[in-house]
C-alpha positions in Angstrom: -4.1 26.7 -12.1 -1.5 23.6 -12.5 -3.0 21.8 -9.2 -7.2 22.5 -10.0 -7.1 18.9 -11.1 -5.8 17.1 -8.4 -7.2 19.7 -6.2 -10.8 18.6 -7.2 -10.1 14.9 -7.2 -8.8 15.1 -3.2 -12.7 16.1 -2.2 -12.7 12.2 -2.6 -9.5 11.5 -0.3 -11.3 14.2 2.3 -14.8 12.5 1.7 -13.0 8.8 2.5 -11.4 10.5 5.5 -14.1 11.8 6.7 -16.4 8.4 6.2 -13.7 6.2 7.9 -13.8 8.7 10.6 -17.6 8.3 11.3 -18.2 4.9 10.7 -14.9 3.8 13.1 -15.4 6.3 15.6 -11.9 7.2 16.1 -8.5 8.8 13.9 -6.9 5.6 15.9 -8.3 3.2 13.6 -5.6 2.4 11.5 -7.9 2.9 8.1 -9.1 6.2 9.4 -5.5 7.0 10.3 -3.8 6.0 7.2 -6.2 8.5 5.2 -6.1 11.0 7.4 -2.5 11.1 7.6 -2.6 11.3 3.7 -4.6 14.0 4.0 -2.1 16.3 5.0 0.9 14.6 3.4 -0.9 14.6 -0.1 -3.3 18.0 0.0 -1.2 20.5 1.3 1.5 20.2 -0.9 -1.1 21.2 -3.4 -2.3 24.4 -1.9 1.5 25.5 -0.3 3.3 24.7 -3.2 0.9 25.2 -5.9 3.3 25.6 -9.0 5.1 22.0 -8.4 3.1 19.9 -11.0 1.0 17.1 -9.4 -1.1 14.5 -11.8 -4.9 14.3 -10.7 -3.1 10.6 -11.1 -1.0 10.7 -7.7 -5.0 11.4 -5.5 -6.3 9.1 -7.6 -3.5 6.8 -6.3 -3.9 7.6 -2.7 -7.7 7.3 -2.9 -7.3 3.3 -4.1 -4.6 3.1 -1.4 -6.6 4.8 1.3 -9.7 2.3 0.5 -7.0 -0.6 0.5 -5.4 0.3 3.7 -8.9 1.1 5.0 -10.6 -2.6 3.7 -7.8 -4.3 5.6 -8.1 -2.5 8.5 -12.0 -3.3 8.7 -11.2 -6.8 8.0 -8.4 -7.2 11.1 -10.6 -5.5 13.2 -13.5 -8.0 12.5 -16.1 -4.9 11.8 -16.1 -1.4 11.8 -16.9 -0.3 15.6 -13.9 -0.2 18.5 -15.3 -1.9 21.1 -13.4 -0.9 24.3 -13.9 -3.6 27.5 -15.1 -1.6 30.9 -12.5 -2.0 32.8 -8.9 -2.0 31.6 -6.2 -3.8 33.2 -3.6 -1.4 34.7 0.2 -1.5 33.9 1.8 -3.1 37.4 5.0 -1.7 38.9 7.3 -4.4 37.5 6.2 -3.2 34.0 6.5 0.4 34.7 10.1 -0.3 36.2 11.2 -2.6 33.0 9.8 0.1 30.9 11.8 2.6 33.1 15.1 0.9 33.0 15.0 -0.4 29.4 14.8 3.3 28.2 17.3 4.3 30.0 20.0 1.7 28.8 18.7 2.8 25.5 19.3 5.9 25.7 22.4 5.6 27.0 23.8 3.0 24.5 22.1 5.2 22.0 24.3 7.7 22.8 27.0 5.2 23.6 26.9 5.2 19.6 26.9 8.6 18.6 30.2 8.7 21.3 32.0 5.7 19.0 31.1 7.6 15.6 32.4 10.6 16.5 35.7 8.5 18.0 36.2 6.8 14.8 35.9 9.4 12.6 38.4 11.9 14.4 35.8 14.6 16.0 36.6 15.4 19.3 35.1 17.2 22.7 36.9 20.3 21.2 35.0 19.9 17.8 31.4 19.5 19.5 32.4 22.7 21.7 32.8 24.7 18.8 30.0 25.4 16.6 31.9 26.6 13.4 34.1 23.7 13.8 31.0 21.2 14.0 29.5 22.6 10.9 32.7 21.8 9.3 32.8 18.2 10.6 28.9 18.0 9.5 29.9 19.2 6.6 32.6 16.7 5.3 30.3 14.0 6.5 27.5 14.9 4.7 29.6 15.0 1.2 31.4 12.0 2.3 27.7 10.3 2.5 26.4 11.4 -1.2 29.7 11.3 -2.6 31.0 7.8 -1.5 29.2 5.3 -0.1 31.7 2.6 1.1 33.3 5.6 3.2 30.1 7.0 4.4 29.4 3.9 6.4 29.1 4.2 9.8 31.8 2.6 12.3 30.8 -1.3 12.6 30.5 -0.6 16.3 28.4 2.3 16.1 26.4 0.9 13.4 25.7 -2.3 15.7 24.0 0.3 18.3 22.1 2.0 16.5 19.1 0.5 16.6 19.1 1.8 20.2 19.1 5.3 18.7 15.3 4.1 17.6 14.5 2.0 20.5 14.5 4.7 22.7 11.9 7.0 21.1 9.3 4.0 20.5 9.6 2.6 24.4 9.7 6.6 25.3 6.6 7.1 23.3 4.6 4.3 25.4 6.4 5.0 29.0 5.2 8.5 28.3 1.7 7.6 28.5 2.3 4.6 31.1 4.0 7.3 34.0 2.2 10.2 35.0 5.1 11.6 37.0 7.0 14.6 35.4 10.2 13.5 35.9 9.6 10.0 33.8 7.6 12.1 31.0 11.0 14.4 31.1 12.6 10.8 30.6 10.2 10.0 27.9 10.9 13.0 26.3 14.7 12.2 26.6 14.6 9.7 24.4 14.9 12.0 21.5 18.7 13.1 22.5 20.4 9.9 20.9 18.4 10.9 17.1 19.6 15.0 17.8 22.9 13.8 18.3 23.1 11.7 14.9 21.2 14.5 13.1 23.8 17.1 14.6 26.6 14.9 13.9 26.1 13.9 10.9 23.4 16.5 9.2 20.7 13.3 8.9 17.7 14.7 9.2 16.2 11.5 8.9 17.4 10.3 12.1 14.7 12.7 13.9 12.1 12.3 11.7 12.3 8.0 12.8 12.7 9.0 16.1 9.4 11.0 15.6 7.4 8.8 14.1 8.2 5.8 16.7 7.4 7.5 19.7 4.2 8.9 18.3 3.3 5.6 17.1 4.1 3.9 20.8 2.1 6.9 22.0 -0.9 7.0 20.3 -0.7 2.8 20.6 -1.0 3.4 24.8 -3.2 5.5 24.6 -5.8 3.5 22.3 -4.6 1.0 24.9 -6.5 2.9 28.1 -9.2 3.6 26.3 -8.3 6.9 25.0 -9.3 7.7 21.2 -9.4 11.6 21.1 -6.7 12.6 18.2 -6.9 16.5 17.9 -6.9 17.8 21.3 -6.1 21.3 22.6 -2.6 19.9 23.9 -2.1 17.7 20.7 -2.8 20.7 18.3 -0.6 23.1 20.6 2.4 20.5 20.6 2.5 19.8 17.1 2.5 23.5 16.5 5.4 24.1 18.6 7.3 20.8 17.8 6.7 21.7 14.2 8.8 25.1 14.8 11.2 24.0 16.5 12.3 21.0 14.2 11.9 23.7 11.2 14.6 25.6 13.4 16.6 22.8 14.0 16.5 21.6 10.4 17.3 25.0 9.5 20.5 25.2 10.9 21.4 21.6 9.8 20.3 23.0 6.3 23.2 25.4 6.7 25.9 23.1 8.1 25.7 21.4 5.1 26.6 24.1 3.0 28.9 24.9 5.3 28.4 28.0 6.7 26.5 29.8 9.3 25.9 33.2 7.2 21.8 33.1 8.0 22.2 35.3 4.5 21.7 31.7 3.2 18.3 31.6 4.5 16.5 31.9 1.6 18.4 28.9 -0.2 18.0 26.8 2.9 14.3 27.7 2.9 14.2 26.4 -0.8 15.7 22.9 0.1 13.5 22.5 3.3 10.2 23.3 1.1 11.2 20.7 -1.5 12.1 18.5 0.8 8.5 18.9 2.8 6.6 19.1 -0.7 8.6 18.2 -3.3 7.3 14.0 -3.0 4.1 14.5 -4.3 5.6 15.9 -7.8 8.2 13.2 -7.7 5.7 10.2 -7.3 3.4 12.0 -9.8 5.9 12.1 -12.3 7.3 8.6 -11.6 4.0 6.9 -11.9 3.3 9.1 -15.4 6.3 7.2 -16.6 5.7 4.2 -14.9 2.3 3.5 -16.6 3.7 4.0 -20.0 6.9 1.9 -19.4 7.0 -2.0 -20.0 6.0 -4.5 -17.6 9.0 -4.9 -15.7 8.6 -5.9 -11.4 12.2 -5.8 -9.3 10.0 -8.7 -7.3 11.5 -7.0 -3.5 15.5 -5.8 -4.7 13.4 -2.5 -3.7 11.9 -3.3 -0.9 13.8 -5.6 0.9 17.0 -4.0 -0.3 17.8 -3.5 3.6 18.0 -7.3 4.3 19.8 -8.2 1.0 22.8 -5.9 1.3 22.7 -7.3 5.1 23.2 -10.3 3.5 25.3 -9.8 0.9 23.0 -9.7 -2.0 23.3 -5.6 -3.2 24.0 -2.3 -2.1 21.7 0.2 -1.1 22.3 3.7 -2.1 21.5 6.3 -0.3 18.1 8.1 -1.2 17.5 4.6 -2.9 16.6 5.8 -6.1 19.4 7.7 -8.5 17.0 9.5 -10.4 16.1 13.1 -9.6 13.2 15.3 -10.4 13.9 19.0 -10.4 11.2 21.4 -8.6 9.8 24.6 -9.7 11.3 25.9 -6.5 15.0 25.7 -7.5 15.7 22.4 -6.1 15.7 18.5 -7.0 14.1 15.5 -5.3 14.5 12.0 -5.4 11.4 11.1 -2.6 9.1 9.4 -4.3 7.0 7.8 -0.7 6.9 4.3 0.1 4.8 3.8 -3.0 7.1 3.4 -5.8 9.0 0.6 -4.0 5.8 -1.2 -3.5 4.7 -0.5 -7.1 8.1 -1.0 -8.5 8.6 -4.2 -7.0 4.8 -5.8 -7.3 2.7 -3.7 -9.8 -0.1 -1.6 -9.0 -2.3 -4.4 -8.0 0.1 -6.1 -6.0 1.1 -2.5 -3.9 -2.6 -2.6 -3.1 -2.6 -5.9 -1.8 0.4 -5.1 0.4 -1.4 -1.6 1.6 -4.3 -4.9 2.4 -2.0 -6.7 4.6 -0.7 -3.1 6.2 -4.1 -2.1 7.0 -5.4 -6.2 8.1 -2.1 -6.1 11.0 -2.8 -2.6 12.3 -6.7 -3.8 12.4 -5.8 -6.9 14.3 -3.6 -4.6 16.9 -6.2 -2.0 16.8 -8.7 -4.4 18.0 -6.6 -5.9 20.7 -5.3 -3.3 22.0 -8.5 -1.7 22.1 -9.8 -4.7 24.3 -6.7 -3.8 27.0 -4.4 -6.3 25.6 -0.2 -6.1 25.3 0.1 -8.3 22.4 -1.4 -6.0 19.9 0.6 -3.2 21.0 3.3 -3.8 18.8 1.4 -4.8 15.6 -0.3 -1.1 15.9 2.9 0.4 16.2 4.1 -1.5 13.4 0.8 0.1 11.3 1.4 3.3 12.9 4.9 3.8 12.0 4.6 2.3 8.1 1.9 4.7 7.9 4.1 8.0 8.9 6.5 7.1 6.9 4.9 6.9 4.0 5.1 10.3 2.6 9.1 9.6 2.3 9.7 5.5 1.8 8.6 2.0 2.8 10.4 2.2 6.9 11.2 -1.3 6.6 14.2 -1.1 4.7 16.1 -0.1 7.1 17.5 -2.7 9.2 18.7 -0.7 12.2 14.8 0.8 12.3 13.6 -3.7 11.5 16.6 -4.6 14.6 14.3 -1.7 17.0 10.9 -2.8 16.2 11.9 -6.2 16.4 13.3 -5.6 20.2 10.2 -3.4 21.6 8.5 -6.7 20.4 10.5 -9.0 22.6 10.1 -6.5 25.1 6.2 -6.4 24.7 6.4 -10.1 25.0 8.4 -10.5 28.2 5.8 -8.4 29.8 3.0 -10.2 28.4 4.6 -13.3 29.7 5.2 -12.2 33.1 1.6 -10.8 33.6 0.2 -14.2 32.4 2.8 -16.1 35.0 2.0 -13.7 37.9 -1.7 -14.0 37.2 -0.8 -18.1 37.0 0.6 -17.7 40.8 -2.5 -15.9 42.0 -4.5 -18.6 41.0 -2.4 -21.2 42.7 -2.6 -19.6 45.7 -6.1 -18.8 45.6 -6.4 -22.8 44.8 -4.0 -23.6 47.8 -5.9 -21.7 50.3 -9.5 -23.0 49.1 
């Protein structure tokens, strides 16, 4: 058996897991979280797809990254232990309305964006009426993407708001967990409608997957944030079922706008690109890092990486995919997802990836611990450990500057509130002053 190898090696990525998990406490802590989130992204592969070739060298990889990650997160969190305060300071209603309305311009401007794509590009209401003519329009866009770049880029106007498509997911993610009426948790779940639009539009099944992981990472952040560390809960587990079949459904009949059709006689050749894209990254990065440990010394010191902010500025071209290079799958099908690691390995060695997995792990322990202690400020720094972490399976997240320009504003968002909370509490104390 091709995968009894790497199979026997992952007892030690369970056994880490499992460790982190008991001496933390919680799945929250971002060490715990990071190797329990490889868990599933690097083991079951391995027993669904169990002809792809894997190296025993990719678990031994993410057994050195899950201790890195995990060291890190020790470190920012000053110990092991969470150490929640008694009594946990309650979101006023200022907050909650600011929440409230900045979610819904989001969502609107979000999609304000899709509305200027499809403008731009020619589709009209007509088009979005009609199903076989929206898998047409899907279709063209999807070839024009892979098979030109210059004229798959986005409209400069709907390219400048669409880091509103990702804003709205990651403040949905925490209002969702702030409100306990239904009809802001509808709201909350609302915030997805900007990413289906761009994935419907324009067959980027991307687009929902970074919608995904933001508002789980702003949820799971507000929760830790009132004290809340349970992970696998009855609803949890019964939502990620369903949420898992219906984005397979959804995907599914992106899978077929792409090739153009709608004849579900297809299925099976859909159902061959949607396993290797849900498996197919372990043999990839397995293969890469084969060659990559018998290749010269050679770092791309960041043109990886950062290869966002340099074609922002001028300095390159990123391609879409990233990487040129495909490997083909036992399955039928190619893949050129090779996870967040070969950037971070290709750029700064194996030693230096590790270090940055350090850093990743020392700012989600730092936000773990304050957030865990009631605070706002940490908020964002655990969403920023959360989301790298999801996104790992595919590539690093930050090289995408519309995903950088979102994070960046639910920051300043994070800090206007923390300001105003310390300038109301300033007023209370004046007046308690002025009246002693």
């Amino acid at each position: 058996m091709a995968t009894l190898a790497p199979l026997l090696v992952s007892a030690g990525l369970i056994g880490w897991a499992a460790a982190m998990r008991s001496v933390t406490g919680t799945w929250l802590q971002p060490g715990a979280f990071f190797t329990l989130w490889w868990c599933f992204a690097g083991i079951i592969p391995l027993i669904l797809a169990p002809n792809e070739p894997v190296g025993a060298n990719a678990m031994v990889w993410l057994i050195a990254a899950s201790i890195a990650t995990s060291a890190g997160a020790v470190v920012g969190n000053i110990g092991l232990r969470t150490r929640l305060i008694d009594k946990l300071p309650a979101p006023t209603d200022r907050e909650l309305k600011l929440f409230g309305w900045v979610l819904l311009a989001a969502i609107a401007l979000g999609l304000l964006s899709n509305v200027m794509f499809a403008l731009t590009v020619g589709v009209s209401l007509r088009d979005v009426l009609s199903f076989e003519r929206l898998v047409v329009i899907a279709n063209q866009m999807y070839f024009a993407r892979y098979g030109d770049t210059a004229a798959a880029r986005p409209p400069a106007i709907s390219q400048a708001m669409l880091p509103f498509v990702y804003l709205a997911p990651a403040i949905g993610g925490v209002l969702f967990v702030l409100r306990r009426e239904k009809k802001w948790k509808f709201l909350a779940l609302c915030s997805f409608l900007p990413a289906v639009a761009v994935t419907v539009l324009q067959t980027t099944k991307a687009a929902m997957l970074f919608s995904l992981s933001l508002w789980l990472a702003g949820y799971f952040a507000t929760r830790l944030r009132f004290g809340k560390l349970a992970v696998f809960t009855r609803a949890h587990v019964v939502t990620a079922l369903l949420g898992v079949v219906s984005m397979f459904a959804v995907f599914f009949v992106v899978s077929l706008a792409r090739l153009r059709s709608t004849d579900v006689s297809l299925a099976n050749v859909v159902f061959i690109k949607l396993f290797s894209a849900a498996f197919g990254h372990m043999t990839a990065f397995s293969q890469w890092l084969a060659d990559y440990t018998s290749s010269p010394f050679a770092p791309s010191l960041g043109k990886i990486t950062f290869s966002g902010p340099l074609e922002m500025l001028g300095f390159g071209q990123r391609i879409p995919g990233l990487f040129e290079s495909l490997v083909d799958l036992v399955a039928g099908d190619t893949s050129n997802v090779y996870t967040a690691f070969r950037p971070l390995i290709s750029d700064f060695t194996i030693p230096g990836a590790l270090v940055i997995l350090f850093l990743l792990g020392l700012v989600g322990g730092v936000g773990f611990r304050l957030v865990a202690a009631g605070s706002w400020s940490g908020v964002l720094l655990l969403i920023v450990a959360y989301v790298t972490i999801f996104w790992t399976p595919v590539t690093w997240f930050w090289i995408y500057n519309s995903l950088t320009a979102s994070v960046v504003a639910l920051g300043i968002l994070i800090w206007f509130i923390r300001l105003w909370r310390g300038a109301a509490r300033a007023r209370v104390k004046e007046q308690v002053v002025g009246t002693a």
